[in-house]
C-alpha positions as CSV (number, residue, x, y, z in Angstrom):
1,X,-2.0,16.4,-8.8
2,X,-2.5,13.5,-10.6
3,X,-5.3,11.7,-12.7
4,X,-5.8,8.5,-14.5
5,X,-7.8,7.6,-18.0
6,X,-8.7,4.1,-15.4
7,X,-9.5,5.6,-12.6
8,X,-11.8,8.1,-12.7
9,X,-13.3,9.9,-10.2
10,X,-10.0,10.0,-8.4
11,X,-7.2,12.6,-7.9
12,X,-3.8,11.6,-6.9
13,X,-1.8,13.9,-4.8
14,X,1.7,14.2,-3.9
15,X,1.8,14.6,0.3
16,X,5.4,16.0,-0.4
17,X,2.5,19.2,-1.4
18,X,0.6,19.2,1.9
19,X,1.8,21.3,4.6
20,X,0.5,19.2,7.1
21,X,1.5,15.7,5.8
22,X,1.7,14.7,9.3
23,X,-1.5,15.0,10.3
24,X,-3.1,12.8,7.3
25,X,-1.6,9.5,8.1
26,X,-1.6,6.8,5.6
27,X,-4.9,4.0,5.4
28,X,-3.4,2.0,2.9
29,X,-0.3,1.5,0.5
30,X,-1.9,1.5,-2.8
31,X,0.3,0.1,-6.3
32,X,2.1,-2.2,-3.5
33,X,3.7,-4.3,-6.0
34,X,4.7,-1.4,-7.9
35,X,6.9,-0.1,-4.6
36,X,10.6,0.3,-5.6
37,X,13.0,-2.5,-4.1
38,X,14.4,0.0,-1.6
39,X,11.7,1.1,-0.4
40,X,10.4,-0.9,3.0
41,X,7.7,0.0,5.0
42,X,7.4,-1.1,9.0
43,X,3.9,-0.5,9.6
44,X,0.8,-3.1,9.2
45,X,-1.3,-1.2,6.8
46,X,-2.8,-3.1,3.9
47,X,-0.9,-3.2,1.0
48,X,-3.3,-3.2,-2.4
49,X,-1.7,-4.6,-5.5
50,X,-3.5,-1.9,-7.2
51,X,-6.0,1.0,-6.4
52,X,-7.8,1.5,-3.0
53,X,-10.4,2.9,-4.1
54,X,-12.9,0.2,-2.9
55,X,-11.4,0.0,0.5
56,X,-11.2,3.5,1.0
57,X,-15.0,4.1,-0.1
58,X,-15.8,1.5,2.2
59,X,-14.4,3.1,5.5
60,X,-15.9,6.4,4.9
């Protein structure tokens, strides 16, 4: 797990730690522009240049 000093009120966790990964699809790509060069992803999900907090909090 994860926290950040910026973003409180949030937890970051790996999903390489959850045994059911695949049942708890991705709702968003959060950091986007942080993404290493290799790494391309084919869905249509948005893509946040930095937390998702607000669009998360606003689907649930």
């Amino acid at each position: 797990m994860a926290t950040f000093d910026y973003l409180p009120d949030q937890v970051y966790v790996p999903l390489g730690l959850i045994d059911q990964a695949d049942n708890l699809p991705p709702r968003i790509h959060c950091h986007a522009e942080s993404a290493f060069s290799w790494l391309h992803f084919s869905d249509d999900l948005e893509r946040a240049q930095a937390s998702g907090r607000e669009t998360l909090n606003a689907a649930n």
